[in-house]
N, C-alpha and C positions, 0 to 999 in steps of 0.2 A: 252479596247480591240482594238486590231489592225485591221483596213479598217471590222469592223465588222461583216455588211452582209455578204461582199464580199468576205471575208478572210472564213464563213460559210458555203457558197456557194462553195467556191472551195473543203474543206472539207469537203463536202457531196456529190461530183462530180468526182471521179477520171478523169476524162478526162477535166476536168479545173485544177486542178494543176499549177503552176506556169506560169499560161496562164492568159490575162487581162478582168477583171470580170467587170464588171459594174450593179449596181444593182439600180431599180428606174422605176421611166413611162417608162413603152415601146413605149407608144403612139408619134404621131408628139407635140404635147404639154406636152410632157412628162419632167421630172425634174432629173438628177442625186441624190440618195441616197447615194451614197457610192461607190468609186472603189478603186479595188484592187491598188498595189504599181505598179504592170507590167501595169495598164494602165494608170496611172499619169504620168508615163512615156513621155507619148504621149500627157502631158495637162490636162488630163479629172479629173476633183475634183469634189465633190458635190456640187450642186446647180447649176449645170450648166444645160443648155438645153441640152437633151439628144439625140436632131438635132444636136446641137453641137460638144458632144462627138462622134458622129457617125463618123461625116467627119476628127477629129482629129484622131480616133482611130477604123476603120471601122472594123478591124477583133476581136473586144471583142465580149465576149458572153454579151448580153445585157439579163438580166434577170430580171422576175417580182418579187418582194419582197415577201418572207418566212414569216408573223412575227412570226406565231403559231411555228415556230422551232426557231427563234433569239430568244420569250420570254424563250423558253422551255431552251436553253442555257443560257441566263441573272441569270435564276434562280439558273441555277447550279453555277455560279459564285457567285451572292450574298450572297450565302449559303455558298461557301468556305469564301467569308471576311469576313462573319457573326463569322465565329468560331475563327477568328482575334481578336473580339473584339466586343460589344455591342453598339457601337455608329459605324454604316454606313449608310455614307448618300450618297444614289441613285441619279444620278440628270438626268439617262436616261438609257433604256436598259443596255449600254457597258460601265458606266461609273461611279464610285462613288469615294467619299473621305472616307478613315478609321483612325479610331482617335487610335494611335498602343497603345498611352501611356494608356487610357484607359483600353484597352486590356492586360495591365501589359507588355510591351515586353519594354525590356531595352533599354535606350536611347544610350549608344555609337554606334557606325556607323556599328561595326562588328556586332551588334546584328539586327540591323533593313533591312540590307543586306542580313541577311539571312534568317531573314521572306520574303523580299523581293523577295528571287530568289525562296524559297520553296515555295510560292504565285503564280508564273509565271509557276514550273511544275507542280505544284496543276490544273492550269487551262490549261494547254495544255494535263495532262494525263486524263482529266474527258471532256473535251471535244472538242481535235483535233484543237484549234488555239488559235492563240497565245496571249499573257500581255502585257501590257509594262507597270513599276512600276515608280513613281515618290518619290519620299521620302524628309521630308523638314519639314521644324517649323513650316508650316502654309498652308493655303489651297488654295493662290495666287503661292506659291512658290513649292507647289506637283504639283500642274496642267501645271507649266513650264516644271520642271524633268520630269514629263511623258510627255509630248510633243517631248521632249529631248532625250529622251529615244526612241522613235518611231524608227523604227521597232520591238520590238521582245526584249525589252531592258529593264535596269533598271540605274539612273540617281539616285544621291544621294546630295543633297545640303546643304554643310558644313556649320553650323553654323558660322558666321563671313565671310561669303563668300557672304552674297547675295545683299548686293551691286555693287560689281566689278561683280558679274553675269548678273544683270538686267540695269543697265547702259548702255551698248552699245544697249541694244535693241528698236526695235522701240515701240511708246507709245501704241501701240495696242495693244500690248505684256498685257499689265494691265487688269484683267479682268472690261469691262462695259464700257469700251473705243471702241464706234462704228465708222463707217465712219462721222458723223457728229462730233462729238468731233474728231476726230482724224484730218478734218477737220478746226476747228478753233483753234486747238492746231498749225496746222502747217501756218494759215496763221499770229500767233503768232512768229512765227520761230521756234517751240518746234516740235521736232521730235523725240527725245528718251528719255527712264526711267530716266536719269541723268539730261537730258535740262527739264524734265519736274519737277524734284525735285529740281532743282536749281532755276528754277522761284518763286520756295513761294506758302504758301499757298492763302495767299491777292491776287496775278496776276493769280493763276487757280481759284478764286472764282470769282474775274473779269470775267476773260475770258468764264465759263463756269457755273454758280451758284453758292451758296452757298452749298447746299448738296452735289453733285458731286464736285465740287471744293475741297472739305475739304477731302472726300473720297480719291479722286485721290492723292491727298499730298500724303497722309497719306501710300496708296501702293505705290507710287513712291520711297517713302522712307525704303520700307521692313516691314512699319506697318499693320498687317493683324490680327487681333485677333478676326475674325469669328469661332465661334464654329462650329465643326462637329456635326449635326443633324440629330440625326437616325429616325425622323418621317418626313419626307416630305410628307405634305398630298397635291395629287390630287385639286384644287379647279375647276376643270371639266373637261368635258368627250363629245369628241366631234370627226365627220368623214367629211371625204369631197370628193369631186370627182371634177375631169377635164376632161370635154371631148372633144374628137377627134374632132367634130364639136358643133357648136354652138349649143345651143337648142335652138327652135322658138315655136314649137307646146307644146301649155301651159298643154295640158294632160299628156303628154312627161315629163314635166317640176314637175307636180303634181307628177307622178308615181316617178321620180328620188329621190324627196325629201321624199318619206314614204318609199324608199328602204332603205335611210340613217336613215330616224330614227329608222327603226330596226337595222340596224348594229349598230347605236349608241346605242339602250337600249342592244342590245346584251352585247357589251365594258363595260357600267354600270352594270350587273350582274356579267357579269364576277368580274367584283373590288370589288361585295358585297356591291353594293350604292344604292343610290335612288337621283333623284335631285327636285330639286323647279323652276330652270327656265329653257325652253326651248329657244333657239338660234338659227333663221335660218341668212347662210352667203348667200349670190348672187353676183355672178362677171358676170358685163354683158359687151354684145360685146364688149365694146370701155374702157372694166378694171376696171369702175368704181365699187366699192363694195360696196354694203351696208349690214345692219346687222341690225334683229327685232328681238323682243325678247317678251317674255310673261310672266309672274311668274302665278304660279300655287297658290292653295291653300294649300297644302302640298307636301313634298315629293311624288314622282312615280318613279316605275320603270316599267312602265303598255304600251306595245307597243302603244296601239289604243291609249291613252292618248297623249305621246309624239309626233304621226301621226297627232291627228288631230288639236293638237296646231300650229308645223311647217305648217300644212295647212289654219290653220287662217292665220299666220304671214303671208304666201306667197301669201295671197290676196292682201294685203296691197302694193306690188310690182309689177311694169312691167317690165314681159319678155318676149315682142311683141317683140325688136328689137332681141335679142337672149342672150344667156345666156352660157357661158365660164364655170364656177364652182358652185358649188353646198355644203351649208355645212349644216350641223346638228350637235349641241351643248346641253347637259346640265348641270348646273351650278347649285352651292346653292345644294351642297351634301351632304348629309347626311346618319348615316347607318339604319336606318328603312323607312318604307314603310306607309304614310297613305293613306288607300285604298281610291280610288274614284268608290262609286257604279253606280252611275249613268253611270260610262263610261263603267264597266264590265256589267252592265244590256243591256249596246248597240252591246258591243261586243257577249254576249249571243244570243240576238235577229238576229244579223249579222256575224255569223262565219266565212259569206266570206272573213270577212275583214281582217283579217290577211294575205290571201293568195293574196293584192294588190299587195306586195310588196316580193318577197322574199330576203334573204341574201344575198350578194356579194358572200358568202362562196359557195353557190350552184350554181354554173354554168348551172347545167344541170335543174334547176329549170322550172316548168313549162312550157309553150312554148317557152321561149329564149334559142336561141341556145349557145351550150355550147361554150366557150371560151379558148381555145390551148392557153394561154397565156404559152412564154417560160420560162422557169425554174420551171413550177410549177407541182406537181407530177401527175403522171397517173400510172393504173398499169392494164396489158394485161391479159387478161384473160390464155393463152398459155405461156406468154413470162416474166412473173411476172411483177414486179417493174422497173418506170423508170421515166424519165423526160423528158418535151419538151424542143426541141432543137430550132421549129419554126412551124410557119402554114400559110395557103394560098392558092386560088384557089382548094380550097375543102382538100383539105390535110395536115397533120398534121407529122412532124416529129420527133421521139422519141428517146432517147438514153437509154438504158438499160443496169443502172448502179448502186447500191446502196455505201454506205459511205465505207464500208468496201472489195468492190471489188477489187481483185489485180491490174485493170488498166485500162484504157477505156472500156466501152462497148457498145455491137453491137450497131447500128443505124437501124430501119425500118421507114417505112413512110406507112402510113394509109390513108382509106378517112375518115375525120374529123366524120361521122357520124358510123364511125366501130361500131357496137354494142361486139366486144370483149374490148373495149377499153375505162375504167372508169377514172373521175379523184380523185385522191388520197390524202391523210394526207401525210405530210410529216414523214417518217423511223422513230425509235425511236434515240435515242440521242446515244445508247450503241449497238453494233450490239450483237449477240445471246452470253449467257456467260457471259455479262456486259464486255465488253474490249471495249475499246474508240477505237473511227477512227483508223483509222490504217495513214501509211505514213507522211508527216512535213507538210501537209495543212495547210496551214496558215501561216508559216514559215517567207512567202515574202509578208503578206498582212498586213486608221486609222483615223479612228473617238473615240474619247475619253481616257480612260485608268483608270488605277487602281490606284492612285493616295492616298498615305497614311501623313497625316499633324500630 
C-alpha cells in the first residue's frame, strides 16, 4: 500500500486531499509513521523526529494514528489477495507476498499483468487508496518491482533480466543488508549488487560471516528460493508508550505500566492468544533500556495477572532518575487459556482492581481528562461527525467532515470540556449503500506494497 496511514488519512478527510499528511507522535518526542508523497516532498519520511518534520514541513496536518480503521482496511485487502491464491504471506498491515503460481494464474507476463492491474482496482474500488504491485520469480525481486512501482504503479521483472536490474544498485537494496553490513561492505570497497557478487562468496564470508556471508552471495547473484508462507505466526504481543516528559513519581510510573498491560491483554484477545511470559521494557532518562521478564506457569490472557507480573518486574528497577518509555510485552503464545484461580479469587475479592488502569482507547475514562488529540474522531451532538484539527488553552478544534463528503467541511472550535462533544470510532469503511470513498484519495500517497513472487 502506498504511504499507508497517510494515504487513509487523506481518504477519510476530504479537506486533506492532495495536501501533506504526516501520521505518528504528535507529542515533542514523538516519531514520524508514515507521510504522504506531498510531504516527502519537503524531507519528511518515517522515523524521523516529528520536531523535525515540523520545521521541514510546518504546514502538514500532523495526525495521531487510526489503527482500528488501518486494520479495518488491511483486512479488506488481505482478503482480496486471499482470493489470488492460498499462500499469502503478511509481513505487516500494508504489505504481503502472494505466491500467483499457486493460485493457478499463468505464468507469461500478459497474464500476471492483468492480475496485477485487476489487484490495484480491486483495492482502490473497496477501499479509496491506492496498490502498488511488484511482480517477479521470487520474493527479494517482488519487493524491488513494488518499490519500483511506487506511487500508484505496477513493475514487472523479466525473467533474464534481474541481474542487469540489480547490479547498479546500491548493496542495501538486498533485503537483511543494514547500516552495519552495508558499513563493512563499503569499507571493503563493495558498494553495489554487482561489486558485491563479484567479491565471492569466501571474501563476503570474511567480511561479514559465514551465514550472512553465504546468504548475501547468493541474493546478490538473483538466488532467492524463500518460499511464500501463508502462516506467519505472531511470536508476541506487546504496547509501549513515550512520554512528553520524563516520569519521576514511581506511582505515576506504577499506574502507566498497568494501563499498558491492559491495552496489551486487550491486543492479545483481540488475536485469540494467551501467552506464558510477561515483558516489561524501561527507557530511562540518559536512553538506557533495560528489559525483565517473568514466565508464568501457563498461558493467561487474565488482565490482573499480566498487571501484577509487570509490577513485580518493575520492582526490580530504578526510576528515581526518570523514565522516557514504557513497554508491556507477552510472549510464549499460545491458543488456550490455563486459568489461574488464585489470581481470579483476588480479583473477585478486589474489583477495584481493574478500574487502576483504564485503556488508552477511553480518553474520557475516569478522572483523566479527555485527550483532542488531532486526527482522531469526535462527533457533536447538533453537528454530527467529525475530526480534530487541534486543541489548546482549553479549546478544541473540529472539522466536520466524513469520507464520503463532497469537499471540506465546516470548522468550529469548542471548550475542550463541551458536554455536546464525544470522542468517536472511526466511520465505517463503506459510506451508506456500500459505495467506497468517493474522489482519487490516495492517488499521490509508501510504506510497503502488494508484492506477488
Amino acid at each position: 500500500m502506498d504511504a499507508f496511514y497517510a494515504s487513509v488519512e487523506q481518504a477519510a478527510k476530504p479537506s486533506l486531499r492532495g495536501k501533506p499528511v504526516v501520521v505518528g507522535g504528535v507529542g515533542p518526542r514523538g516519531v514520524v509513521a508514515t507521510a504522504s508523497y506531498e510531504a516527502r516532498v519537503f524531507g519528511v519520511h518515517s522515523a524521523m523526529a516529528t520536531a523535525q518534520a515540523r520545521r521541514l514541513c510546518p504546514n502538514a496536518a500532523y495526525l495521531h494514528p487510526r489503527f482500528t480503521l488501518y486494520r479495518q482496511i488491511s483486512d479488506i485487502v488481505m482478503e482480496l489477495l486471499g482470493r489470488l491464491s492460498p499462500l499469502v504471506e503478511p509481513l505487516s498491515l500494508d504489505e504481503a507476498f502472494v505466491d500467483l503460481e499457486a493460485g493457478g494464474v499463468e505464468g507469461s507476463s500478459a497474464a500476471v499483468r492483468a492480475v496485477g492491474e485487476r489487484l490495484r482496482r480491486d483495492i482502490r474500488a473497496a477501499t479509496g487508496v491506492s496498490a502498488s504491485v511488484g511482480l517477479a520469480g521470487s520474493k527479494m525481486l517482488a519487493k524491488i518491482a513494488s518499490e519500483q512501482a511506487k506511487p500508484d504503479g505496477l513493475v514487472i521483472i523479466e525473467p533474464g533480466t534481474e541481474l542487469e536490474l540489480l547490479g547498479p544498485m546500491p548493496v542495501r537494496t538486498i533485503p537483511g543488508v543494514g547500516p552495519a553490513t552495508a558499513e563493512a561492505l563499503r569499507r571493503a570497497g563493495i558498494h553495489t549488487v554487482a561489486e558485491t557478487a563479484e567479491a565471492g562468496e569466501a571474501e563476503l564470508v570474511r567480511l561479514i560471516g559465514k551465514a550472512h556471508g553465504a546468504s548475501l552471495h547468493a541474493l546478490a547473484t538473483g538466488h532467492d528460493d524463500r518460499p511464500v508462507v501463508a502462516e506467519r505466526d505472531a511470536k508476541s504481543v506487546s504496547v509501549e508508550d513515550t512520554f512528553a516528559e520524563d516520569l519521576t513519581d514511581r506511582t505515576r510510573v506504577r499506574l502507566e505500566l498497568a494501563r499498558l498491560a491492559d491495552r496489551c491483554v486487550q491486543r492479545l484477545r483481540g488475536a485469540g492468544r494467551s501467552g506464558r511470559t510477561v515483558v516489561i521494557k524501561v527507557r530511562r532518562y540518559d536512553f538506557s533500556t533495560l528489559t525483565r521478564s517473568e514466565t508464568l506457569r501457563g498461558p493467561t490472557d487474565d488482565p490482573a495477572v499480566v498487571r501484577e507480573a509487570a509490577a513485580r518486574l518493575l520492582e526490580g528497577v530504578d526510576t528515581s532518575e526518570g523514565v522516557r518509555l514504557l513497554g508491556v510485552g507477552v510472549s510464549g503464545l499460545a491458543d488456550y487459556t490455563q486459568e489461574d484461580l488464585f489470581a481470579q479469587a483476588r480479583a473477585a475479592q478486589a474489583p477495584e482492581a481493574d478500574a487502576v488502569a483504564e485503556p488508552e482507547e477511553r480518553p474520557d475514562a475516569g478522572a483523566r481528562p479527555r485527550q483532542w488529540l488531532p486526527g482522531l474522531d469526535v462527533v457533536h451532538a447538533e453537528l454530527g461527525r467529525g475530526w480534530v484539527q487541534g486543541s489548546g488553552l482549553g479549546r478544541v478544534t473540529v472539522r466536520f467532515e466524513e469520507p464520503w463528503s463532497p469537499g471540506p467541511g465546516r470548522v468550529r472550535t469548542f471548550a475542550v470540556d463541551d458536554p455536546g462533544l464525544e470522542p468517536a470510532e472511526p466511520v465505517p469503511l463503506l459510506r451508506p449503500g456500500g459505495l467506497p470513498y468517493g474522489g482519487d484519495a490516495g492517488a499521490s500517497s509508501g510504506e510497503g506494497g502488494a508484492s506477488a513472487a
